[in-house]
PDB file of the backbone (N, CA, C, O) and the ligand in Angstrom, with CONECT records:
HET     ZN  A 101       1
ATOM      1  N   UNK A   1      74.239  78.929  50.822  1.00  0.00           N
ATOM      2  CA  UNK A   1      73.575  79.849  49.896  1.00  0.00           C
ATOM      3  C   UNK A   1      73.878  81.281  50.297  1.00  0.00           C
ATOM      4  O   UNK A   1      73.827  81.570  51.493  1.00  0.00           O
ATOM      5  N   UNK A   2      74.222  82.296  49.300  1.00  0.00           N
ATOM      6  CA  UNK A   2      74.187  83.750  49.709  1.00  0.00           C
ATOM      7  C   UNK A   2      73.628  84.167  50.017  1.00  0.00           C
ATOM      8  O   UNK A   2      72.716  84.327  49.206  1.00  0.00           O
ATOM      9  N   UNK A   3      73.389  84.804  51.311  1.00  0.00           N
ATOM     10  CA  UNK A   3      72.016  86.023  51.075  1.00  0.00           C
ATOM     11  C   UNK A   3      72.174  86.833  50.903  1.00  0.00           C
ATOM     12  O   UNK A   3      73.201  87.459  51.167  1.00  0.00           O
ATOM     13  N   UNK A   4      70.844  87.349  50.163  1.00  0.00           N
ATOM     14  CA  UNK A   4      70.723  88.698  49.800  1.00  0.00           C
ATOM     15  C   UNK A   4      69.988  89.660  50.519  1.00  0.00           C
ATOM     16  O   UNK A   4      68.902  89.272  50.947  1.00  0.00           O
ATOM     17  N   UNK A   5      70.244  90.557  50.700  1.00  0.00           N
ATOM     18  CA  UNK A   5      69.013  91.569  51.391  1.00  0.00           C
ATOM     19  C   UNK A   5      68.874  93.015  50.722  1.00  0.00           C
ATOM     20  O   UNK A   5      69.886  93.596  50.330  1.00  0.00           O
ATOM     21  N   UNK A   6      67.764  93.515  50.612  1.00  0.00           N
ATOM     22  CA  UNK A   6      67.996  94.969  50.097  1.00  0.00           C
ATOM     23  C   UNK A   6      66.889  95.665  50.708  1.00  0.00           C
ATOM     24  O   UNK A   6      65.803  95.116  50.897  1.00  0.00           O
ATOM     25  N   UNK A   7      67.111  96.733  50.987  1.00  0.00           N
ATOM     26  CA  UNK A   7      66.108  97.425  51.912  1.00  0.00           C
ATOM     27  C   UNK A   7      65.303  98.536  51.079  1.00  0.00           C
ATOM     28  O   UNK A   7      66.085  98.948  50.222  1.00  0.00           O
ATOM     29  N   UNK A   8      64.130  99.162  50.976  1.00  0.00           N
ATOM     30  CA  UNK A   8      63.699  99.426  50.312  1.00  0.00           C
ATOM     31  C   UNK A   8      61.940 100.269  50.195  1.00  0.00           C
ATOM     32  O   UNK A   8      60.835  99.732  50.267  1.00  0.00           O
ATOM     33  N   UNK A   9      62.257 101.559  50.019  1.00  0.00           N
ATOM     34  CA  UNK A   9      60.602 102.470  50.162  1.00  0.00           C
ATOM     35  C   UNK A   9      59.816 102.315  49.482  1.00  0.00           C
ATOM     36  O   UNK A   9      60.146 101.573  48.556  1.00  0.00           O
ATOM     37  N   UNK A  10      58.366 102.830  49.428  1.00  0.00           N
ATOM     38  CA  UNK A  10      57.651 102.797  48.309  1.00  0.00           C
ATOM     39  C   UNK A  10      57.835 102.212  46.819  1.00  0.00           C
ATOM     40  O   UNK A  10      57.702 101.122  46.262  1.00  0.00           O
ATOM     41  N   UNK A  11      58.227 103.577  46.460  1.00  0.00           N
ATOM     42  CA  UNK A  11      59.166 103.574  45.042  1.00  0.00           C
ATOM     43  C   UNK A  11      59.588 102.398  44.747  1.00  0.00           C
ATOM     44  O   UNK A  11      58.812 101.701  44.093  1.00  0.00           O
ATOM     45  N   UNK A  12      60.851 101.852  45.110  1.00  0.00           N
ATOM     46  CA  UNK A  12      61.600 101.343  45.190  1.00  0.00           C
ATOM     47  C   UNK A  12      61.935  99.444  45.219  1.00  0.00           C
ATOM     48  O   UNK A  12      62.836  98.638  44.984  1.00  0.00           O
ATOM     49  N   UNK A  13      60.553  99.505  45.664  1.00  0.00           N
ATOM     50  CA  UNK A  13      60.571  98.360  46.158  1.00  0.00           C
ATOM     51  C   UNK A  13      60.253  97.024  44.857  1.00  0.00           C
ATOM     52  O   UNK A  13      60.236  95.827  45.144  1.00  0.00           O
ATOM     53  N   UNK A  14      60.066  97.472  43.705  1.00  0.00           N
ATOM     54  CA  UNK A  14      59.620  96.426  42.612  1.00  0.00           C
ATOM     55  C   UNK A  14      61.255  96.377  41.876  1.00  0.00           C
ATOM     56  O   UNK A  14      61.604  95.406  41.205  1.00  0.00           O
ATOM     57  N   UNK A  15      62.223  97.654  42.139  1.00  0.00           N
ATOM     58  CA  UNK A  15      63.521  97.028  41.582  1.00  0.00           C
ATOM     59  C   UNK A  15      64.425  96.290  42.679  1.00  0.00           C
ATOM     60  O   UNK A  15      65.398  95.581  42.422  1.00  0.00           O
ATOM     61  N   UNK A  16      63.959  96.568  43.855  1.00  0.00           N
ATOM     62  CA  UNK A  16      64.799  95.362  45.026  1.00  0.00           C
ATOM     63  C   UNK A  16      64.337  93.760  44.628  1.00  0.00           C
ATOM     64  O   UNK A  16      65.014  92.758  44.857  1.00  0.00           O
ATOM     65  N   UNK A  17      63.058  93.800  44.000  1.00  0.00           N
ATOM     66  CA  UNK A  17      62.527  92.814  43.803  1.00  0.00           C
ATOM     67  C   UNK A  17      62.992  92.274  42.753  1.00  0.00           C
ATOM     68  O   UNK A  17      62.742  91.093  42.515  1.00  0.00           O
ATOM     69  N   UNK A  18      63.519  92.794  42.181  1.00  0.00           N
ATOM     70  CA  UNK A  18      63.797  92.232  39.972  1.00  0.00           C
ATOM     71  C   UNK A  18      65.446  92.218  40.855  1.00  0.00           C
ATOM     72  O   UNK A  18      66.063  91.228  40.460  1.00  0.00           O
ATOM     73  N   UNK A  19      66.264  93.012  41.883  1.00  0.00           N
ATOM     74  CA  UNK A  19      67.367  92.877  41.655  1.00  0.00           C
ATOM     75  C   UNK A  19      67.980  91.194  42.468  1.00  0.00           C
ATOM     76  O   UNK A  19      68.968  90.504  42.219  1.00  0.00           O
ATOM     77  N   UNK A  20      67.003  91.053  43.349  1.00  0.00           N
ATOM     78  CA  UNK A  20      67.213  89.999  44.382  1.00  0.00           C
ATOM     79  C   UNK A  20      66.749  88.613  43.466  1.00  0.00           C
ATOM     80  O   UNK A  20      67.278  87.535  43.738  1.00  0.00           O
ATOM     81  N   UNK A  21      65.776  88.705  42.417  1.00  0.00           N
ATOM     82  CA  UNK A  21      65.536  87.759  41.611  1.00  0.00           C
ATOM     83  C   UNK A  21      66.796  87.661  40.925  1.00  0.00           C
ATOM     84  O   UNK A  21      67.287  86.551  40.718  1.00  0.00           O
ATOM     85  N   UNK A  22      67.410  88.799  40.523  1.00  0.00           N
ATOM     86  CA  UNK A  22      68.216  88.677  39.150  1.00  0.00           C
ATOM     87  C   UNK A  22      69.366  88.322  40.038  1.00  0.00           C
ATOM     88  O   UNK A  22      70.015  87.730  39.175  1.00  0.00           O
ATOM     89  N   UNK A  23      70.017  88.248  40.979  1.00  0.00           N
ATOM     90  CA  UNK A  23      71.319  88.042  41.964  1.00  0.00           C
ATOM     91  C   UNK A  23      70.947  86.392  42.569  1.00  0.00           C
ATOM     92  O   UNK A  23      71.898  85.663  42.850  1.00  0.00           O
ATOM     93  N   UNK A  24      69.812  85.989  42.703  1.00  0.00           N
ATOM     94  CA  UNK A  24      69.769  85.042  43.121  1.00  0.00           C
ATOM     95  C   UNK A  24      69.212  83.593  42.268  1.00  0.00           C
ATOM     96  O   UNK A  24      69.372  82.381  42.408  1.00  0.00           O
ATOM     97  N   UNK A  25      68.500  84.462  41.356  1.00  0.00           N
ATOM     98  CA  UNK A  25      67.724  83.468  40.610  1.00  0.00           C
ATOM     99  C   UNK A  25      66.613  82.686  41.320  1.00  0.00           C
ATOM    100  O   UNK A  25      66.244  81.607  40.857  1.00  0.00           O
ATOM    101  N   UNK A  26      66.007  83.258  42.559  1.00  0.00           N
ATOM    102  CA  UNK A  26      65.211  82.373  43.528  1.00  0.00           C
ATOM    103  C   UNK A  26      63.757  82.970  43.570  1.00  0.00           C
ATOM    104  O   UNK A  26      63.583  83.281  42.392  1.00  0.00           O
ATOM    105  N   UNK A  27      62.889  83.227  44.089  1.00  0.00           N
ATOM    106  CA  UNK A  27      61.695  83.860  44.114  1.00  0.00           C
ATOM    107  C   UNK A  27      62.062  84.407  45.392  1.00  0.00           C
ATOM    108  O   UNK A  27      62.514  83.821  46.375  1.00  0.00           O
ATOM    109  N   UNK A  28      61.720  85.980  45.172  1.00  0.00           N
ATOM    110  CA  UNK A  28      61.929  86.660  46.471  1.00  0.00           C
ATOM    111  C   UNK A  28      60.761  86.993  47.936  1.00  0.00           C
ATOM    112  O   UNK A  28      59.610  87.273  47.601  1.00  0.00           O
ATOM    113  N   UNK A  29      61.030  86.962  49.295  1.00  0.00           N
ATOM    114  CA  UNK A  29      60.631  87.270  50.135  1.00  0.00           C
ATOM    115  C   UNK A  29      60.579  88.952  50.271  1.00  0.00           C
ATOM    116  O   UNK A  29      61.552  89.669  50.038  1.00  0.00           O
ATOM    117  N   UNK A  30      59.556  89.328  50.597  1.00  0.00           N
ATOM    118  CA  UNK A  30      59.177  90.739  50.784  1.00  0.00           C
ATOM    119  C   UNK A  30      58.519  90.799  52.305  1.00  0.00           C
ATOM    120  O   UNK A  30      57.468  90.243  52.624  1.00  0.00           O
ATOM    121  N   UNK A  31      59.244  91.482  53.052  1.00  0.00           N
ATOM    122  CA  UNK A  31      59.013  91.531  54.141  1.00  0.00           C
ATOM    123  C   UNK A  31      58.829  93.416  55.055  1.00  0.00           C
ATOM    124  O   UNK A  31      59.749  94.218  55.217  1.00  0.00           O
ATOM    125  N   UNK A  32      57.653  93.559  55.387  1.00  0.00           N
ATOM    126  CA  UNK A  32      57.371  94.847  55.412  1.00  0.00           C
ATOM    127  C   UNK A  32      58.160  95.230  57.022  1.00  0.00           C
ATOM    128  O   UNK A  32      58.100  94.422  57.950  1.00  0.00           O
ATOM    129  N   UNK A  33      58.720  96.278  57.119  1.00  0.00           N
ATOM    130  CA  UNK A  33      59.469  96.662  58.142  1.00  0.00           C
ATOM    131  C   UNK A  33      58.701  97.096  58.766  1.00  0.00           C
ATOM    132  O   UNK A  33      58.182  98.067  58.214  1.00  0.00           O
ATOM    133  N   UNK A  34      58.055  96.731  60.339  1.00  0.00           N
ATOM    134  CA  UNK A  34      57.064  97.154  61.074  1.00  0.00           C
ATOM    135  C   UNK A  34      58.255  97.414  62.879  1.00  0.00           C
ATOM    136  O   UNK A  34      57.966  97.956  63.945  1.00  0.00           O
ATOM    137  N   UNK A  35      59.337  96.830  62.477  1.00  0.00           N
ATOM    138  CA  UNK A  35      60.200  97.178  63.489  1.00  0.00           C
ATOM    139  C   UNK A  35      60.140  98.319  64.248  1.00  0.00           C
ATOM    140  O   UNK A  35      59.916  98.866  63.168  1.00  0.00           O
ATOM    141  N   UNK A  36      60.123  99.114  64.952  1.00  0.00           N
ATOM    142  CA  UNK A  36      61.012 101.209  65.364  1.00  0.00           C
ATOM    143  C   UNK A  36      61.377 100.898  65.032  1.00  0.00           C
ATOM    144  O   UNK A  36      61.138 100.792  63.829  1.00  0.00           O
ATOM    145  N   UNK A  37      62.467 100.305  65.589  1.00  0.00           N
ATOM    146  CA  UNK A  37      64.181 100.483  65.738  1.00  0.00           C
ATOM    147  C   UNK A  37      64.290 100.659  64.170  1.00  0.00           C
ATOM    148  O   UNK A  37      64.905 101.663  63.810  1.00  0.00           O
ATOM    149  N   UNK A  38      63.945 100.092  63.495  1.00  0.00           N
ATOM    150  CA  UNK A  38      64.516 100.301  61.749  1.00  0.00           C
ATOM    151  C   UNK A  38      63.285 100.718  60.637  1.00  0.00           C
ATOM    152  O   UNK A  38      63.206 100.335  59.470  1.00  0.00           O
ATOM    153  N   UNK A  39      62.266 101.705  61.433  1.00  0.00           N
ATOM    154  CA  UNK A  39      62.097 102.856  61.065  1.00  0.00           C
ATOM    155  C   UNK A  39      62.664 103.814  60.257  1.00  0.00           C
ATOM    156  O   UNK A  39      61.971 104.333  59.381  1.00  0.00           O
ATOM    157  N   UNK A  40      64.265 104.257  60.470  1.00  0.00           N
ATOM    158  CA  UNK A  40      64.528 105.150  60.065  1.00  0.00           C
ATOM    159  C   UNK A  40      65.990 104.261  59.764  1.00  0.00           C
ATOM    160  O   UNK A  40      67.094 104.533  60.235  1.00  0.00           O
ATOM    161  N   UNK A  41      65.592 102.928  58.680  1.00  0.00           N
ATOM    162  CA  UNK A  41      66.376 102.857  57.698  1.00  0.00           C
ATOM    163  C   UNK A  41      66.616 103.597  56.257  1.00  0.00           C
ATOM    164  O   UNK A  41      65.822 104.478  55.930  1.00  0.00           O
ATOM    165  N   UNK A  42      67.390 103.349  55.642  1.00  0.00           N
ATOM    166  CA  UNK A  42      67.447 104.082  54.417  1.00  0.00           C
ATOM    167  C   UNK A  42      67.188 103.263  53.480  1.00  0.00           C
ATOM    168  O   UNK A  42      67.996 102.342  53.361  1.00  0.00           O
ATOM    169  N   UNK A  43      65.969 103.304  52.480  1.00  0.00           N
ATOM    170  CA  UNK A  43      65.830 102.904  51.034  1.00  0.00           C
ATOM    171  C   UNK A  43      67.372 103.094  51.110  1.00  0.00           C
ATOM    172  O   UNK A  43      68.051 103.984  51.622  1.00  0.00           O
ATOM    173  N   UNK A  44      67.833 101.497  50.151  1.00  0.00           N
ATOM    174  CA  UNK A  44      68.984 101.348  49.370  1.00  0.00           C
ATOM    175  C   UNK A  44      69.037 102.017  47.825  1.00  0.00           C
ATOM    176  O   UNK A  44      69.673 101.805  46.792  1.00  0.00           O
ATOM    177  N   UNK A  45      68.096 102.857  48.234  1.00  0.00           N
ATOM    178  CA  UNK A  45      68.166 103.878  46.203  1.00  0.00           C
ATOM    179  C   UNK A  45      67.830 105.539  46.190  1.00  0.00           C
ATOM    180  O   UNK A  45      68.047 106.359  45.297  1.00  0.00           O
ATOM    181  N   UNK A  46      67.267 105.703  47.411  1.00  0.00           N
ATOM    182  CA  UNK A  46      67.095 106.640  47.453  1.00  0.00           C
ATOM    183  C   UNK A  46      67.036 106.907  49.365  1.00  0.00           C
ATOM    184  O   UNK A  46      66.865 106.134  50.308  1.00  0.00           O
ATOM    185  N   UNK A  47      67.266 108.350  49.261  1.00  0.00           N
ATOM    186  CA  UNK A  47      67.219 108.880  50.925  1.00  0.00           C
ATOM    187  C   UNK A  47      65.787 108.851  51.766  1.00  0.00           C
ATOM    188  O   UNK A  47      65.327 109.705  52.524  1.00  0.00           O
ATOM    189  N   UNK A  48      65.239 107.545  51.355  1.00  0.00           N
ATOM    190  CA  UNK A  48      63.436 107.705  52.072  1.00  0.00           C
ATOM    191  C   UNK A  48      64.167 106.602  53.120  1.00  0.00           C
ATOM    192  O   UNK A  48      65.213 105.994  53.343  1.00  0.00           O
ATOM    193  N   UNK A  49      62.738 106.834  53.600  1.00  0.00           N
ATOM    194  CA  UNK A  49      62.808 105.380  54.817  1.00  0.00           C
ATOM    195  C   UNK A  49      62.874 104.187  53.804  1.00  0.00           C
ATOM    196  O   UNK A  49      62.678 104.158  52.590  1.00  0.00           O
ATOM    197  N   UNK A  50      63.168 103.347  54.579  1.00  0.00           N
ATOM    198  CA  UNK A  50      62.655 101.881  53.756  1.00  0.00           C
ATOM    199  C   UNK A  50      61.484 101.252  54.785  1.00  0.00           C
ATOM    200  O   UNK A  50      61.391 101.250  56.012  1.00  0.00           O
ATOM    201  N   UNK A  51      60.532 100.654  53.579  1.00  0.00           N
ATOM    202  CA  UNK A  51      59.387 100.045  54.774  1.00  0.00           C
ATOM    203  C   UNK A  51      59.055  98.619  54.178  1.00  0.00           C
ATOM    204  O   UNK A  51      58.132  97.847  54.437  1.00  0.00           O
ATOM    205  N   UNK A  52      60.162  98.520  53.251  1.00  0.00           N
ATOM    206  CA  UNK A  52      60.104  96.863  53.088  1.00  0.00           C
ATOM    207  C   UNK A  52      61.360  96.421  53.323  1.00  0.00           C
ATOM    208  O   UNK A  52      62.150  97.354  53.464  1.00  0.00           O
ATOM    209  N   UNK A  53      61.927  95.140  53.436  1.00  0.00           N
ATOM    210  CA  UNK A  53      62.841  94.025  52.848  1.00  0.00           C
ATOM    211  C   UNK A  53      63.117  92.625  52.400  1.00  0.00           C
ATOM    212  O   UNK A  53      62.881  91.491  52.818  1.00  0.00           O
ATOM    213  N   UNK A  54      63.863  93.312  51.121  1.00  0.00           N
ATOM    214  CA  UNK A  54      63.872  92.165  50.309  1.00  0.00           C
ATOM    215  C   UNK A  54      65.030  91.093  50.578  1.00  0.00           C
ATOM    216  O   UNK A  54      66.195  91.483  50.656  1.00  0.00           O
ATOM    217  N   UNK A  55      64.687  89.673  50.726  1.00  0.00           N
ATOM    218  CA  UNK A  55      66.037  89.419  51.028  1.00  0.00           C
ATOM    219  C   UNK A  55      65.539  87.695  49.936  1.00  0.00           C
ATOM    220  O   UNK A  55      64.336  87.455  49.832  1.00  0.00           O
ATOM    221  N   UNK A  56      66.506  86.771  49.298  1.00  0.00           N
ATOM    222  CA  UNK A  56      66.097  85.489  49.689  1.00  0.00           C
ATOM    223  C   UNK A  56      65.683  84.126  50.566  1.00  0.00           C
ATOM    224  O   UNK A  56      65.651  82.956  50.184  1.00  0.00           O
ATOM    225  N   UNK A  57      65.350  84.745  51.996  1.00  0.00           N
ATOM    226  CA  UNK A  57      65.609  84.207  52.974  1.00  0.00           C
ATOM    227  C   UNK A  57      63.813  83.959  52.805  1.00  0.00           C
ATOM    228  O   UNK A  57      63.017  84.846  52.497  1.00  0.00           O
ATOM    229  N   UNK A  58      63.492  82.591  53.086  1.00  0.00           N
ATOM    230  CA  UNK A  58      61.930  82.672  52.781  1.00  0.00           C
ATOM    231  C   UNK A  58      61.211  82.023  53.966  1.00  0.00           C
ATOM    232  O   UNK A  58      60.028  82.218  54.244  1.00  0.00           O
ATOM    233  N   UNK A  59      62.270  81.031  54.802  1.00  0.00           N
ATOM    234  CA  UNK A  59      61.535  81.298  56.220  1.00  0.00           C
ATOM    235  C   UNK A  59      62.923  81.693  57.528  1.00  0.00           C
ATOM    236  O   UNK A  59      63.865  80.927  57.731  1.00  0.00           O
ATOM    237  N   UNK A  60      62.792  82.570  58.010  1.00  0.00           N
ATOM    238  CA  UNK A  60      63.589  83.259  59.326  1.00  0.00           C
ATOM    239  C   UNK A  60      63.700  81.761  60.503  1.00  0.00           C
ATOM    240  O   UNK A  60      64.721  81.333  61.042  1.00  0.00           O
ATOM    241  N   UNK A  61      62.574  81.337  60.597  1.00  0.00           N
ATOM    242  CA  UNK A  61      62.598  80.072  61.522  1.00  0.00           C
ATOM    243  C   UNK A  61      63.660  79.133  61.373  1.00  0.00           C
ATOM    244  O   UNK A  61      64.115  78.401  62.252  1.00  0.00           O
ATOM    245  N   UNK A  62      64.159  79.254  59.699  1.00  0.00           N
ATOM    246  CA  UNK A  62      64.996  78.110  60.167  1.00  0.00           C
ATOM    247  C   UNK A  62      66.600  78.679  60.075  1.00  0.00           C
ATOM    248  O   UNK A  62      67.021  79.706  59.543  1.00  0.00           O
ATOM    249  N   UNK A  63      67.207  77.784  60.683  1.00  0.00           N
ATOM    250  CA  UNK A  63      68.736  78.091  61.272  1.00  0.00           C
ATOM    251  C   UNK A  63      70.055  77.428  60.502  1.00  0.00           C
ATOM    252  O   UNK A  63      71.190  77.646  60.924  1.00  0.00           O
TER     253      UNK A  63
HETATM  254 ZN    ZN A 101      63.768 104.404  47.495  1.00  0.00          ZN2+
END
Protein backbone atom coordinates (compact mmCIF):
# COMPACT_ATOMS: atom_id res chain seq x y z
CA UNK A 1 0.00 0.00 0.00
CA UNK A 2 1.27 3.70 -0.58
CA UNK A 3 1.72 5.91 2.00
CA UNK A 4 0.73 8.98 2.31
CA UNK A 5 1.78 11.64 4.65
CA UNK A 6 1.13 15.36 4.74
CA UNK A 7 2.14 17.61 7.35
CA UNK A 8 0.08 20.27 8.38
CA UNK A 9 -0.96 23.71 10.82
CA UNK A 10 -3.98 24.90 12.12
CA UNK A 11 -5.45 26.15 8.98
CA UNK A 12 -4.56 23.59 7.08
CA UNK A 13 -5.21 20.66 8.46
CA UNK A 14 -9.03 19.75 7.13
CA UNK A 15 -7.46 19.96 3.38
CA UNK A 16 -4.51 17.38 4.35
CA UNK A 17 -7.45 15.56 5.46
CA UNK A 18 -9.87 15.66 2.17
CA UNK A 19 -6.36 15.35 0.28
CA UNK A 20 -5.11 11.99 1.98
CA UNK A 21 -8.83 10.72 1.70
CA UNK A 22 -8.98 11.74 -1.91
CA UNK A 23 -5.20 10.02 -2.77
CA UNK A 24 -6.00 7.11 -0.86
CA UNK A 25 -9.54 6.48 -0.69
CA UNK A 26 -9.00 5.16 3.05
CA UNK A 27 -10.13 7.00 6.25
CA UNK A 28 -7.40 9.13 7.46
CA UNK A 29 -5.12 9.09 10.67
CA UNK A 30 -4.49 12.51 12.25
CA UNK A 31 -1.75 12.54 14.36
CA UNK A 32 -0.79 15.70 16.46
CA UNK A 33 3.02 16.50 16.38
CA UNK A 34 4.07 16.69 20.05
CA UNK A 35 7.73 15.68 18.93
CA UNK A 36 10.75 19.01 19.40
CA UNK A 37 12.64 17.73 17.05
CA UNK A 38 9.68 18.41 14.44
CA UNK A 39 8.47 21.39 16.01
CA UNK A 40 9.70 23.45 13.47
CA UNK A 41 8.28 21.49 10.57
CA UNK A 42 6.67 23.24 7.79
CA UNK A 43 2.80 23.12 7.10
CA UNK A 44 2.87 21.51 3.56
CA UNK A 45 0.64 24.78 2.38
CA UNK A 46 1.76 27.33 4.00
CA UNK A 47 5.14 28.68 5.95
CA UNK A 48 3.57 27.88 9.68
CA UNK A 49 4.71 25.12 11.79
CA UNK A 50 2.84 22.02 11.26
CA UNK A 51 1.28 20.53 14.49
CA UNK A 52 -0.50 17.74 12.90
CA UNK A 53 0.09 14.64 10.52
CA UNK A 54 -1.81 13.26 8.18
CA UNK A 55 -0.77 10.12 6.83
CA UNK A 56 -2.85 6.63 5.97
CA UNK A 57 -0.93 4.73 8.29
CA UNK A 58 -3.58 3.87 11.14
CA UNK A 59 -1.51 1.84 13.47
CA UNK A 60 2.61 2.70 13.64
CA UNK A 61 2.88 -0.70 15.71
CA UNK A 62 2.65 -2.66 12.96
CA UNK A 63 5.62 -3.50 10.58
ZN1 LIG B 1 -0.71 25.68 6.70
Amino acid sequence: MEIVKKKACGTHIYRALDEVTAETAAFPNMEAINNNEELSTPCDYCQQAAIYVVSNIHSPTIS
